[in-house]
GUDRENBA-310249 format. One record per residue: residue in three letters; x, y, z of N, C-alpha, C in turn. Coordinates in steps of 0.1 Angstrom, whole numbers, plus 2048, in hexadecimal, padded with zeros to 3 digits. Layout:
# GUDRENBA-310249
rest_n.X_n.Y_n.Z_ca.X_ca.Y_ca.Z_c.X_c.Y_c.Z
Ala_X_Y_Z_X_Y_Z_X_Y_Z
...
//
This chain:
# GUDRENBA-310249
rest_n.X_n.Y_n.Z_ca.X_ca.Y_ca.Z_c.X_c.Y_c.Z
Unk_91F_E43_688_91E_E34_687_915_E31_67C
Unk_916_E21_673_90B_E1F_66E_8FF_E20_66F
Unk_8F4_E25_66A_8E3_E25_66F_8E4_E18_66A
Unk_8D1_E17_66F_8CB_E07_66F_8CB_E08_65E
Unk_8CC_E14_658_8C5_E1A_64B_8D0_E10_642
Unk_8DC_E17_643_8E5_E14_63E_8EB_E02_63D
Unk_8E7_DFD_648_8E8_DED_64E_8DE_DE7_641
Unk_8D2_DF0_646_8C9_DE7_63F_8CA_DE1_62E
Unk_8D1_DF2_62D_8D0_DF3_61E_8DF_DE7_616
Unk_8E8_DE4_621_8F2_DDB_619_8EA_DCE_61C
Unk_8E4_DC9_624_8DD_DB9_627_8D3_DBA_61A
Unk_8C8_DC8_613_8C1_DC5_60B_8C7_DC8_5F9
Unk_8D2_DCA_5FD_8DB_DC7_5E9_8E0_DBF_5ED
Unk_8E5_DB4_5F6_8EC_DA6_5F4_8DB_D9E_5F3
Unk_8D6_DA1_5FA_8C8_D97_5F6_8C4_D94_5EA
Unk_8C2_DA4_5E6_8C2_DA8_5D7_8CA_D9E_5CB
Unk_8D5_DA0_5CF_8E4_D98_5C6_8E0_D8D_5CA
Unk_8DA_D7F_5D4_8D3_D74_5D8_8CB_D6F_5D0
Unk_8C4_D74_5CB_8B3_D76_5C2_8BD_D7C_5B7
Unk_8C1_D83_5B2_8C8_D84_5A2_8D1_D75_5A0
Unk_8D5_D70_5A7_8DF_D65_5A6_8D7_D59_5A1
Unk_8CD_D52_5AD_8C2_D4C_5AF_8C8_D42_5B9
Unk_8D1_D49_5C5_8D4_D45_5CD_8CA_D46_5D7
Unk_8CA_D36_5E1_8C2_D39_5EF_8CD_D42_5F7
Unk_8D9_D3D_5FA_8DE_D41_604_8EE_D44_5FF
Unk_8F7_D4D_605_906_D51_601_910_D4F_60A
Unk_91C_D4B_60C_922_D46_616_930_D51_613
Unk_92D_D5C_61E_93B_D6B_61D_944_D60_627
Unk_950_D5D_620_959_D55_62B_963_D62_62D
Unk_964_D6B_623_96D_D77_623_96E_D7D_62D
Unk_974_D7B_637_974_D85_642_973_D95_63E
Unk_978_D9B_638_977_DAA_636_964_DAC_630
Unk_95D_DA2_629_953_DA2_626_948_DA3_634
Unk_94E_D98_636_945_D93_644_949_D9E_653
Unk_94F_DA5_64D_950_DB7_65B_949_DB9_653
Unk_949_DC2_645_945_DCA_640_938_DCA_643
Unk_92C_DBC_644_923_DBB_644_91D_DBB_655
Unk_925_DB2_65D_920_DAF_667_927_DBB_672
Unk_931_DC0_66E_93A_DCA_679_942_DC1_67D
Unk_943_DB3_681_949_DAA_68B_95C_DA9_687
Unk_968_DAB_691_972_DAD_688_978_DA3_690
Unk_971_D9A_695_97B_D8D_69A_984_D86_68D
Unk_987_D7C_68F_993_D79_683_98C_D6B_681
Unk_981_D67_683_97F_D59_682_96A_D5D_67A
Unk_966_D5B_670_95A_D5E_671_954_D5C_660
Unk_949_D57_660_947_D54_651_931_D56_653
Unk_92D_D5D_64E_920_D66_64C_91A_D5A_63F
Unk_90D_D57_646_903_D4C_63C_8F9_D58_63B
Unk_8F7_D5B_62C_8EC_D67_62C_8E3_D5E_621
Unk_8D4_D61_629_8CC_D5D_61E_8C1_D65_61A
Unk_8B5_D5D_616_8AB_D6F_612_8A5_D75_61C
Unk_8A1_D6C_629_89E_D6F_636_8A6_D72_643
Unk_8B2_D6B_643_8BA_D6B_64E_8C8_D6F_64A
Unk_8D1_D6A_655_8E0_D6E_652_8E5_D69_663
Unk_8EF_D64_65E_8F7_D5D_66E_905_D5B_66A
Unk_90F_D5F_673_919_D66_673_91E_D56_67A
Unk_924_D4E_679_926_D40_682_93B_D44_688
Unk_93F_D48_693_949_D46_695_950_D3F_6A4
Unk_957_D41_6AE_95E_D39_6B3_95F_D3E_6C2
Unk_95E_D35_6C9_95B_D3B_6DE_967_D45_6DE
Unk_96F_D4B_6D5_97A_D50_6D9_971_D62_6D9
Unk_964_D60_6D4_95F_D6F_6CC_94F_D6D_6D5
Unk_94F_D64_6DE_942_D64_6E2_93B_D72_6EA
Unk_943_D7C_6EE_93E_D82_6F5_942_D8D_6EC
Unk_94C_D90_6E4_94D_D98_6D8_940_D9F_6D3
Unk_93A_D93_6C9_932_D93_6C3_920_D99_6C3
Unk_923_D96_6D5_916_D9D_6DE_912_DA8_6DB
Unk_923_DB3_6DA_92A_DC3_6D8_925_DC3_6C4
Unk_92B_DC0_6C5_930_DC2_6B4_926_DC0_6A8
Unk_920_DB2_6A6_918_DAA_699_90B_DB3_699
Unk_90B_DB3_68E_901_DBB_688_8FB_DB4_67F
Unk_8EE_DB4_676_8E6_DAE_669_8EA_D9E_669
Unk_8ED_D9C_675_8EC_D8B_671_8EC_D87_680
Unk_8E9_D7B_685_8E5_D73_693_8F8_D6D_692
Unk_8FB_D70_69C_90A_D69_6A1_908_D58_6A6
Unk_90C_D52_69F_90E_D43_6A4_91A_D42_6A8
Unk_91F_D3B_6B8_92B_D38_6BA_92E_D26_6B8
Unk_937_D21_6B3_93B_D15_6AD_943_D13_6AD
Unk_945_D06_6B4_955_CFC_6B6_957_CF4_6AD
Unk_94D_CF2_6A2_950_CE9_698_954_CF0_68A
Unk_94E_CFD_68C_953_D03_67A_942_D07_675
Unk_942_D0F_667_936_D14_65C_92F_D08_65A
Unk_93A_CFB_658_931_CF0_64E_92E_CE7_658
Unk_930_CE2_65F_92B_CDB_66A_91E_CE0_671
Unk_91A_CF1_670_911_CF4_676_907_CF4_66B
Unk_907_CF7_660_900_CF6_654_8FF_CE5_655
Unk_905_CE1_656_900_CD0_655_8F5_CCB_661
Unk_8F5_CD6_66B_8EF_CD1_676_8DE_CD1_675
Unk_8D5_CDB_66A_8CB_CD9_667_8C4_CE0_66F
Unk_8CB_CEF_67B_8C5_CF4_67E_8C2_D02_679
Unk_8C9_D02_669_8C9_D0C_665_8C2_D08_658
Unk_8B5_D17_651_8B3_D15_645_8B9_D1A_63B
Unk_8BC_D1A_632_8C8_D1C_628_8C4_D18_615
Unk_8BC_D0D_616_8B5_D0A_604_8C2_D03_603
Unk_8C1_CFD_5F9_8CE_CF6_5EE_8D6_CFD_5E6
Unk_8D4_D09_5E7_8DD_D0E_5E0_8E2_D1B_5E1
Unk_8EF_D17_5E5_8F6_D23_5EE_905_D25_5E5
Unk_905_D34_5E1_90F_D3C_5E0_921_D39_5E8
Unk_929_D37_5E5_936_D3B_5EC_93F_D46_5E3
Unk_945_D4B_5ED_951_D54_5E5_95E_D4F_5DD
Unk_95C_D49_5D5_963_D45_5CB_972_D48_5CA
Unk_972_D56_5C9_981_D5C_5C7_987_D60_5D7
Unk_97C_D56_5E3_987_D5D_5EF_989_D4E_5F4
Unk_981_D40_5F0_985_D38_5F8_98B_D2F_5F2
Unk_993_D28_5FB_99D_D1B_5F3_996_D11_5F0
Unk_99C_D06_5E5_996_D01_5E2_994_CF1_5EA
Unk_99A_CF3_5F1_99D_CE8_5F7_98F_CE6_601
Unk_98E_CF9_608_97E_CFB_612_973_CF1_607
Unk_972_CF9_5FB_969_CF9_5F4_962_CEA_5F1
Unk_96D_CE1_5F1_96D_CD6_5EE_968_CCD_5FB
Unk_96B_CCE_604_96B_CCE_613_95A_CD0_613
Unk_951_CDB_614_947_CE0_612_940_CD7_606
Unk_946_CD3_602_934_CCA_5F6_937_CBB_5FA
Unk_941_CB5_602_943_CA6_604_93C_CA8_611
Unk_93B_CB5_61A_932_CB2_627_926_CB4_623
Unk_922_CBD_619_911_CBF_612_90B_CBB_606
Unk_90F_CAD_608_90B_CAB_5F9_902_CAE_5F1
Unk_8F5_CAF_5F7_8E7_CB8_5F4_8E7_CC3_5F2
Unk_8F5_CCF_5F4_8F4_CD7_5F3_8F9_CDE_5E6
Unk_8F6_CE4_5DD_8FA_CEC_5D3_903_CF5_5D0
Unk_90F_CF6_5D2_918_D03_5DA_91C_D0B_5C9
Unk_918_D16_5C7_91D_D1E_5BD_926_D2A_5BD
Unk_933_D2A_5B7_93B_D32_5B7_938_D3F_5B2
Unk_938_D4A_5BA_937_D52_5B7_944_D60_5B9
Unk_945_D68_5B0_94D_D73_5B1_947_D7D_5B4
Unk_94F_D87_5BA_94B_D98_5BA_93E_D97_5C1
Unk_93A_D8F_5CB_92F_D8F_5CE_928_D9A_5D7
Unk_935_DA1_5E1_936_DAA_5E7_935_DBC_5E5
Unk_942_DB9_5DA_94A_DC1_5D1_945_DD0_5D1
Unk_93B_DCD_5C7_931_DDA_5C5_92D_DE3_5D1
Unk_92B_DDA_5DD_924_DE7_5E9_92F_DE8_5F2
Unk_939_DE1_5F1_944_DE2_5F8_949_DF0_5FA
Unk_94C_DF0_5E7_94F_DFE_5E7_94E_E0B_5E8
Unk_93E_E0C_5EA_936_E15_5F2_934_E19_5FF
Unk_93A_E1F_604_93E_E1F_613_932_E29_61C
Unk_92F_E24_626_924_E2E_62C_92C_E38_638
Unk_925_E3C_63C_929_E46_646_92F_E44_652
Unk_92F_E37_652_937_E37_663_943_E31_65C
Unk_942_E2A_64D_952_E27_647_95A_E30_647
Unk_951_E3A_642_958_E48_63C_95D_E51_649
Unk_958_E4C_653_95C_E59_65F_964_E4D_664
Unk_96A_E44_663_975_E39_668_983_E40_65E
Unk_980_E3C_651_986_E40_648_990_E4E_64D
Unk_984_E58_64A_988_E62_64F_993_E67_65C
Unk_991_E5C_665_998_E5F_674_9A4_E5C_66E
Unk_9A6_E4F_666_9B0_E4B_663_9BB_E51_65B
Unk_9B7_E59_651_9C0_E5D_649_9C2_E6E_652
Unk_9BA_E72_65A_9BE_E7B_665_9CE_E79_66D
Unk_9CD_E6C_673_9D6_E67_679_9E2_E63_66E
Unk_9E0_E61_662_9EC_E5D_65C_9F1_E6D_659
Unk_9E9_E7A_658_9EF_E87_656_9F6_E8B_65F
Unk_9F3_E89_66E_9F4_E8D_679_A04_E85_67C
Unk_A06_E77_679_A0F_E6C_676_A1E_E74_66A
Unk_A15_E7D_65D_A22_E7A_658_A2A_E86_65C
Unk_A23_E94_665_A27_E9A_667_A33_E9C_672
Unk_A30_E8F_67A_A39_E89_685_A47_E88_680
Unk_A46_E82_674_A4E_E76_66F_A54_E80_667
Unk_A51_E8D_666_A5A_E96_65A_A67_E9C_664
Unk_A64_E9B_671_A67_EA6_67C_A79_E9B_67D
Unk_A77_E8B_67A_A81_E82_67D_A8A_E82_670
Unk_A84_E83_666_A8F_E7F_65B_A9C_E88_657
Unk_AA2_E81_657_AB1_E86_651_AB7_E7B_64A
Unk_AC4_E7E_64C_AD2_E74_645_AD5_E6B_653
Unk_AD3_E70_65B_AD7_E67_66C_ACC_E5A_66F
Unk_AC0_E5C_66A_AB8_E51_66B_ABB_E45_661
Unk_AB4_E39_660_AB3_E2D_655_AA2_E2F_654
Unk_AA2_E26_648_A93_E29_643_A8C_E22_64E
Unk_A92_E15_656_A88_E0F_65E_A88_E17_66C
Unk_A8E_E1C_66E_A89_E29_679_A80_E33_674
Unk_A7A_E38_66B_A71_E3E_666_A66_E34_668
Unk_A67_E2A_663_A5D_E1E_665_A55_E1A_670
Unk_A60_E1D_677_A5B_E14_685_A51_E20_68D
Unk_A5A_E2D_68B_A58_E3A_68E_A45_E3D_687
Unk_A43_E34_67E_A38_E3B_675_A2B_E2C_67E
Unk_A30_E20_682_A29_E1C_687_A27_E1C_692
Unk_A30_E25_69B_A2C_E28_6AE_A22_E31_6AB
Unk_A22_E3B_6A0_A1D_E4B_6A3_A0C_E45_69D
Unk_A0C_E38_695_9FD_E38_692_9F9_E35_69D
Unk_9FE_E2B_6A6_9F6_E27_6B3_9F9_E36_6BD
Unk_A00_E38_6BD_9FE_E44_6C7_9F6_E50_6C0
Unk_9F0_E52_6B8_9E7_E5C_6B1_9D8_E56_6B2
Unk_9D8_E4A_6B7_9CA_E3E_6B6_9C5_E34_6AD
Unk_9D0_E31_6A5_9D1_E25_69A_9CE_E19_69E
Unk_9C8_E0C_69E_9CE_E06_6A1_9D3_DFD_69E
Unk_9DA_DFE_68D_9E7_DFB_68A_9EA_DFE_67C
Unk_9F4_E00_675_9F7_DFC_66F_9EE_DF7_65F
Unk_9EB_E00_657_9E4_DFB_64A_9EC_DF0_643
Unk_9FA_DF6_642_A02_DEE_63C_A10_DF0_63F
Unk_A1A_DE3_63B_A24_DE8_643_A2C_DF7_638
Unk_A32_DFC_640_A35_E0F_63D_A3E_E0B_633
Unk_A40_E11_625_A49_E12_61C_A55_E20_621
Unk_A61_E1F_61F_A66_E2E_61F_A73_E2A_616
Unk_A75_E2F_614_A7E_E2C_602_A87_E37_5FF
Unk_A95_E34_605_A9C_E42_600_AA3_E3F_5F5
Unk_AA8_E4E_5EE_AAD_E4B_5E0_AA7_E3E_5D8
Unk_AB4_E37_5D1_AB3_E33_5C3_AA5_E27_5CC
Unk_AA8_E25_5D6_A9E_E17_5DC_A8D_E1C_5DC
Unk_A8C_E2B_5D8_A7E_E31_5D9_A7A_E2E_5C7
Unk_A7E_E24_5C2_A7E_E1E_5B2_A7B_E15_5B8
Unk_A74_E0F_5C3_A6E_E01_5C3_A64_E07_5CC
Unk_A57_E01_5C2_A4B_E0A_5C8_A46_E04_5D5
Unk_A48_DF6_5D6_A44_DF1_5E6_A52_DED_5EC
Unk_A5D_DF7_5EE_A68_DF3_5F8_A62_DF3_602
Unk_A6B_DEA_608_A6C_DE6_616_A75_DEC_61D
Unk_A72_DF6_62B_A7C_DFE_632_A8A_DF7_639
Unk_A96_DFA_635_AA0_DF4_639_AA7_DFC_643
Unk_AB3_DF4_642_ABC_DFB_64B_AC8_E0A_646
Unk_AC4_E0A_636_ACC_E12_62D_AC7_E24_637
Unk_AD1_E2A_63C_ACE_E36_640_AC5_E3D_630
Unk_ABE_E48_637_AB8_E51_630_AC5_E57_626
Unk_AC4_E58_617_ACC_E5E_612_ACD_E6A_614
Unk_AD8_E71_613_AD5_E85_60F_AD8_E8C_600
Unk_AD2_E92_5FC_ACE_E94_5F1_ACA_E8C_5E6
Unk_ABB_E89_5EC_AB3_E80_5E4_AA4_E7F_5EE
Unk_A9A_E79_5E3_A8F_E78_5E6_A8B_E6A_5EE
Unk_A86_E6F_5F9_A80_E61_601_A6F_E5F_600
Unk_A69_E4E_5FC_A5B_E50_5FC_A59_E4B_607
Unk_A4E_E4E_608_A49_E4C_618_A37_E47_60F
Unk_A35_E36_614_A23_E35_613_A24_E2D_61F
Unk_A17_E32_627_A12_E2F_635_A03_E2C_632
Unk_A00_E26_641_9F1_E2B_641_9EE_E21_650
Unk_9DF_E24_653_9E2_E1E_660_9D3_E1A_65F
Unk_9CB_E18_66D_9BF_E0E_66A_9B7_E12_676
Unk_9AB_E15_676_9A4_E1D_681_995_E14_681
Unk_991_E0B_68B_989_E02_68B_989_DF8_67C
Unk_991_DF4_675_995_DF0_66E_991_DF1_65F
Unk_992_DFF_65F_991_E06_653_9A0_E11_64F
Unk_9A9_E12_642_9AE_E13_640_9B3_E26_63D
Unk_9BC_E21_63D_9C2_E2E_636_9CF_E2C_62C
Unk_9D3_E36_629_9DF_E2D_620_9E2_E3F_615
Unk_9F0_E40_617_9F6_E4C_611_A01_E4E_60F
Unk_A09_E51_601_A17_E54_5FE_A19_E63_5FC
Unk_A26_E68_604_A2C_E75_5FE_A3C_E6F_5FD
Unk_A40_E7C_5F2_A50_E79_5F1_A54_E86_5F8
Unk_A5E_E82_5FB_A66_E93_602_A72_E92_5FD
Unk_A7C_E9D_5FE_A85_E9F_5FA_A8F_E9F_603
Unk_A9C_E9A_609_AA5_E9D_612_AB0_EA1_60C
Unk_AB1_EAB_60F_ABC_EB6_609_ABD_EB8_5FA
Unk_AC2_EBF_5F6_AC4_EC4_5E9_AC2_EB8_5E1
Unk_AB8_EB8_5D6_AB6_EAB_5CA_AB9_EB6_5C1
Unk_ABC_EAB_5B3_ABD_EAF_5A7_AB2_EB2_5A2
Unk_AB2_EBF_597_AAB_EC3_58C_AA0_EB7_586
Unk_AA5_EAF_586_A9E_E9E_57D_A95_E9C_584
Unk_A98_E9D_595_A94_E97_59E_A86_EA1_5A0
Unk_A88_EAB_5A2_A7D_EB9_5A4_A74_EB7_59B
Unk_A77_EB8_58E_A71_EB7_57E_A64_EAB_581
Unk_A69_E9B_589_A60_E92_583_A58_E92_58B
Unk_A5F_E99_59B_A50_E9A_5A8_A4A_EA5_5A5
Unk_A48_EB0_59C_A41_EB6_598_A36_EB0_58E
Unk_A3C_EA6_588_A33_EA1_57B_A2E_E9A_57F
Unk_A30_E8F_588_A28_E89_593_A1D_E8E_59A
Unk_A20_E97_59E_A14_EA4_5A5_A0D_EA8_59D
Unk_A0E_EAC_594_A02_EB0_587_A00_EA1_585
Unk_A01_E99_580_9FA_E8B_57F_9F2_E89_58B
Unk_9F3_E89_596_9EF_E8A_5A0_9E1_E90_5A1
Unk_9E6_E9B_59D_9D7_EA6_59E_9D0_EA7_594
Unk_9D4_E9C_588_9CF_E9E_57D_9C1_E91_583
Unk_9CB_E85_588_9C2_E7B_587_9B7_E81_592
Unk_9B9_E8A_59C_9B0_E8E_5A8_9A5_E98_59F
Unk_9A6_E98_597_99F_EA6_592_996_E9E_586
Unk_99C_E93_585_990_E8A_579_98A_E7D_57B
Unk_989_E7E_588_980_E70_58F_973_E78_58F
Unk_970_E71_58D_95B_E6F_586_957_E64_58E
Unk_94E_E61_593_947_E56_594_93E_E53_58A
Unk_93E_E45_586_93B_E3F_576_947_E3B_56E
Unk_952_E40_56F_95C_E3C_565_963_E33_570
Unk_96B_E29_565_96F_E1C_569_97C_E1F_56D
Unk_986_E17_575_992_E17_579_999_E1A_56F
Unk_99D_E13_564_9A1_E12_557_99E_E21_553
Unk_992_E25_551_995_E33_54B_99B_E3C_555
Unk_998_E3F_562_99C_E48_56A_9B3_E45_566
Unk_9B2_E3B_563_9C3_E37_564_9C9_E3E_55C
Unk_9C2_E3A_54F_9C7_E3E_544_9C9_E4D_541
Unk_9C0_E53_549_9C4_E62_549_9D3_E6A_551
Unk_9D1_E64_55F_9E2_E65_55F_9ED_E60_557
Unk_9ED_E55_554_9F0_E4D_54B_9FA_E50_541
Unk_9ED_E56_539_9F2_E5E_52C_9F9_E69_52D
Unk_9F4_E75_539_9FC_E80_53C_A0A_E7E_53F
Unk_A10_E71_544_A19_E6E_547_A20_E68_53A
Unk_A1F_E5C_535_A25_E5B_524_A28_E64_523
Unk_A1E_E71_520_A1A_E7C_513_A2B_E86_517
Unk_A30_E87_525_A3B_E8B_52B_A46_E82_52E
Unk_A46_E73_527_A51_E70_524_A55_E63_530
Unk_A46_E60_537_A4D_E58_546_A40_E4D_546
Unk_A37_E4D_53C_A33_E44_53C_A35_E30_53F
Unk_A42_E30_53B_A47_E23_53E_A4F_E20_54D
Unk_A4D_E2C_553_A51_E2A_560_A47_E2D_56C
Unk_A3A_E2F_563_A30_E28_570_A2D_E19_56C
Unk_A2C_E15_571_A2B_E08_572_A1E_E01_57A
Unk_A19_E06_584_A0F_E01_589_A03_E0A_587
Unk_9F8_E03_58F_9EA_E0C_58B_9E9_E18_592
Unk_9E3_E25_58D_9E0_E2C_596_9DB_E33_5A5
Unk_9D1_E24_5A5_9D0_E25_5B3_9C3_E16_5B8
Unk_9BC_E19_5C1_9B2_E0C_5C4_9A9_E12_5CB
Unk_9A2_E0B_5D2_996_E0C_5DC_99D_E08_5E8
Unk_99A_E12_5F8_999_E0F_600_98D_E0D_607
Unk_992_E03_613_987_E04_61F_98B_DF9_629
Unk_988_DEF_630_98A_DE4_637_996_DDC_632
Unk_99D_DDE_625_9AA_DD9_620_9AE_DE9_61E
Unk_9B8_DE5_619_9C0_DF3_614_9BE_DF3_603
Unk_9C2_DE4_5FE_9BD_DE3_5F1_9AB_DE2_5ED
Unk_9A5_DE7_5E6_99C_DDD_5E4_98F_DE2_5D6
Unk_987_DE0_5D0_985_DE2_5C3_97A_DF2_5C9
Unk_978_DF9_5BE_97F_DF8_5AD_991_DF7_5B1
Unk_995_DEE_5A9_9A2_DF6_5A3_9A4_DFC_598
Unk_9AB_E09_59E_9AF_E0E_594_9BE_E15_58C
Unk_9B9_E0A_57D_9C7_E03_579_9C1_E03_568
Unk_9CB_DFC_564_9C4_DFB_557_9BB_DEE_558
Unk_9BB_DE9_55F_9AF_DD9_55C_9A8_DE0_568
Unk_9A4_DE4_569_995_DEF_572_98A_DF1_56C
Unk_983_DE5_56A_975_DE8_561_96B_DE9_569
Unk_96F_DE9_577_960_DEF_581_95A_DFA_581
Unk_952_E00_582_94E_E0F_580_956_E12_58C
Unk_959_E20_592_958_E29_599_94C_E2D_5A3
Unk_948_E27_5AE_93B_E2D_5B3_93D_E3A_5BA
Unk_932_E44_5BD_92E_E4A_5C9_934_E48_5CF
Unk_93A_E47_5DC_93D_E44_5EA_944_E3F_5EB
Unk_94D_E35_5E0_95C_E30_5DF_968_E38_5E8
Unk_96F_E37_5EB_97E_E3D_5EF_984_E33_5EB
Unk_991_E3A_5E3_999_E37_5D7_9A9_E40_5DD
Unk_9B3_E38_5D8_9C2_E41_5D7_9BD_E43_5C5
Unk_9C9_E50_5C6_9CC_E55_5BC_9DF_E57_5C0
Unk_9E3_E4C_5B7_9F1_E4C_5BB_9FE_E49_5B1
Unk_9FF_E51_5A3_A06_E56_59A_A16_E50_59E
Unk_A20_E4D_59A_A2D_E4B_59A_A32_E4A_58F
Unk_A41_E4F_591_A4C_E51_58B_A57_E44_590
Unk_A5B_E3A_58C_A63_E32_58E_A72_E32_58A
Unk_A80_E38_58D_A89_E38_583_A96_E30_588
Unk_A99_E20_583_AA2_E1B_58D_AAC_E21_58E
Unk_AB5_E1F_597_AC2_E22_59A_AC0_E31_59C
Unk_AB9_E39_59C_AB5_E4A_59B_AAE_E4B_5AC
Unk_AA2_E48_5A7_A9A_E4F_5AF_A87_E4C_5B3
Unk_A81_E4E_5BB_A6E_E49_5B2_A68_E55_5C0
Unk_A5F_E54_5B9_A53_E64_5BB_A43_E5D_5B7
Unk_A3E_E5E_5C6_A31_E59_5C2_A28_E5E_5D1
Unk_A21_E67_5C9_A18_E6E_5D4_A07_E68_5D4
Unk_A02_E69_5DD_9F6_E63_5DF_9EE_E63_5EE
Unk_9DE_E68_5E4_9D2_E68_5EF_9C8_E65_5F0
Unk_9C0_E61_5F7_9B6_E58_5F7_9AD_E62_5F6
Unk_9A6_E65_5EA_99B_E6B_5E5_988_E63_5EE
Unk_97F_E6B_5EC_971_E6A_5EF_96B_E69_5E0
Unk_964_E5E_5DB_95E_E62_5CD_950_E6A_5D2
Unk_94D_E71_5CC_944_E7D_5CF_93B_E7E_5C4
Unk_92D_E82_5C3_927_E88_5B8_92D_E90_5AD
Unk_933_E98_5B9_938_EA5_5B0_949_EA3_5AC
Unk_951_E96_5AC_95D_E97_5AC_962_E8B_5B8
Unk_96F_E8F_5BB_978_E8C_5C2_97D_E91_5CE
Unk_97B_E90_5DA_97B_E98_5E5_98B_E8F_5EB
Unk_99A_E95_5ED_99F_E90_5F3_9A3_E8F_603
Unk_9A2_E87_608_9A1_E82_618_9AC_E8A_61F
Unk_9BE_E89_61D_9C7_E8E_623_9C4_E9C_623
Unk_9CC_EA2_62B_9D2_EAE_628_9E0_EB4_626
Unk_9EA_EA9_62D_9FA_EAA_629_9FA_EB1_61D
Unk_A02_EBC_621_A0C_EC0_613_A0E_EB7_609
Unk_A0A_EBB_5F6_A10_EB3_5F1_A1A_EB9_5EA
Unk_A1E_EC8_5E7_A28_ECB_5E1_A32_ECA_5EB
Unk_A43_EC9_5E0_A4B_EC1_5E5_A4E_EC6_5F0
Unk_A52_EBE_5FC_A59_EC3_60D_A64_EC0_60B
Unk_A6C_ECA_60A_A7A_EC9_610_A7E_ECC_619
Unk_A8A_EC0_620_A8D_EC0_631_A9C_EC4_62E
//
C-alpha cells in the first residue's frame, strides 16, 4: 500500500506547483486526479487544495465510503455542489484559485466566477501531469496484479480461438475471464480483429467469424482497484502468407527495438522516432500511423505520450506501452505491445505472454 511517505510527498509537489504559480488555492475537478491524490473512487468528487489544507467536497451517496478510502484531504459531504460550499465562508481558500482548464467545461467555468465574483479563477494546464506519471508502490503493485490477470486472461482466450468462433465471442470471452481472474472490469472495450479488419487499429469486435488463414489482433486490458492494464498480441490462425510472417517479424524487432531504447529523460517524440525510422528505413513507415505508445495508470491513456508531439520527458517510475504497428488495408495489421516500467537502468517490461508469433 501507499506509505504516509509517499502521500506526503504528492500533497508537497502540488503545494510546491501552488507557490510556483502564485496560487492560494487549485480546484482538481478531474476525477482521475482527485483518486490519484485522495484514493477516493466514487464518481462524484472535486479536491480544493491549498497551502495548508485540502477537502475533497462530494455527495451523501459516498458518505460512508469516504470514512474507508479519503486520504490527504478532509471529506465534505454536500447536497449543493464545490461552489456553493466555497461560497458558504466556511472554508479558507485566498482569492486566487487555480482550475483545470483542459478538463472543465466552459460552461462550469463560467458558472464558478458569476457565483464568486471576488474570486480570481486562473486556468491552469498540466497541473497534475508531471507526478501523475510517477507512480508509487502501491500503483505499481496494482498495475502489476493487473497486467498479471490480463496474461493469465490471454492464455484462456488462446485455448477458444478458431474459424468456429466470431470476434465478439472472443470478446465477451476476454471480459468474463478478467472478472473471473479478479478484475474488476474491463480497461477498455477488447479489440479482436481478424484478417483484412486487423488494418483498423481500434476495431470493434463483430459478428464476422474468426478468419482461417490469417492473423487476428487481440488488445485487452482490464482494471484492478482502478488502475490499468492494457496489451496487444497478434496470432496467427492457420497457415498465413510469407508477407504476412515477414511484417510480424518486423514488428517484433520494432518492438524490441523501442523496449531496448527507453531511457528515462528522453521525450516521447524521441523514444518514437526510433521505432519509427526502423520501420521507414524497411519500407512500412507509412503504415504506422499512430504513436508508439502512452502512459498508463488510473486511465489507460495518459501523458507522457508517446508519439511524435511527446515533448514531456520520460520519468523514473512512468509505465508506458511500447506498441509498434504494421497497418495494411484490405491485407492484414500486426501490432504487438507492453506495458514497460521506466527504470534507472532502462525499460523493465510488465507482461510475460509470448511475443513471438503463436500459431493455433
Amino acid at each position: 500500500m501507499t506509505t504516509a511517505l509517499e502521500l506526503s510527498v504528492k500533497l508537497h509537489y502540488l503545494r510546491q506547483k501552488l507557490a510556483t504559480l502564485n496560487l492560494d488555492a487549485m480546484l482538481l475537478t478531474f476525477l482521475p486526479d482527485a483518486r490519484w491524490l485522495t484514493k477516493f473512487s466514487g464518481s462524484n468528487g472535486t479536491v480544493l487544495l491549498t497551502r495548508d489544507n485540502a477537502w475533497l467536497f462530494t455527495d451523501f451517496r459516498y458518505q460512508e465510503q469516504v470514512k474507508t478510502e479519503v486520504e490527504n484531504a478532509e471529506p465534505v459531504i454536500t447536497s449543493d455542489g464545490y461552489v456553493a460550499e466555497m461560497k458558504s465562508g466556511k472554508f479558507s481558500f485566498g482569492t486566487r484559485v487555480g482550475f483545470q482548464a483542459d478538463k472543465l467545461a466552459f460552461a462550469t467555468v463560467e458558472k464558478m466566477k458569476e457565483e464568486l465574483p471576488d474570486i480570481e479563477f486562473v486556468p491552469v494546464t498540466m497541473f497534475c501531469e508531471e507526478f501523475v506519471a510517477v507512480k508509487d508502490s502501491d500503483e505499481l503493485e496494482k498495475m502489476r496484479k493487473a497486467v498479471a490477470i490480463t496474461d493469465k486472461v490471454f492464455e484462456k482466450i488462446l485455448e477458444m480461438i478458431s474459424p468456429n468462433v466470431t470476434e465478439r465471442d472472443v470478446a465477451a470471452e476476454i471480459s468474463y475471464w478478467n472478472k473471473r481472474f479478479g478484475a474488476e472490469k474491463d480497461s477498455f472495450d477488447p479489440i479482436v480483429a481478424s484478417g483484412p479488419r486487423g488494418a483498423f487499429p481500434h476495431a470493434r469486435a463483430t459478428d464476422n467469424f474468426i478468419q482461417n488463414n490469417s492473423l487476428l489482433v487481440i488488445d485487452m486490458g482490464c482494471m484492478v482497484s482502478g488502475y490499468c492494464s492494457d496489451q496487444t498480441r497478434t496470432v496467427a490462425v492457420g497457415k498465413i502468407s510469407d508477407e504476412a510472417r515477414a511484417v510480424y517479424n518486423l514488428v517484433l524487432e520494432a518492438h524490441l527495438l523501442g523496449i531496448r531504447s527507453a531511457k528515462a529523460g528522453m521525450t516521447g517524440r524521441e523514444l518514437d522516432a526510433i521505432a519509427r525510422e526502423f520501420l521507414t528505413a524497411n519500407g512500412y513507415g507509412e503504415a504506422f500511423g499512430h504513436s508508439l505508445g502512452h502512459a498508463v495508470g488510473l486511465q489507460v491513456h495518459e501523458l507522457p505520450t508517446i508519439g511524435r508531439k511527446g515533448e514531456m520527458k520520460i520519468p523514473v517510475g512512468a509505465v508506458i506501452t511500447i506498441e509498434p504497428g504494421v497497418y495494411l488495408p484490405g491485407k492484414f495489421g500486426v501490432r504487438i505491445e507492453d506495458m514497460v516500467l521506466i527504470t534507472e537502468r532502462g525499460a523493465e517490461p510488465l507482461p510475460k505472454a509470448k511475443k513471438e508469433l503463436i500459431e493455433l
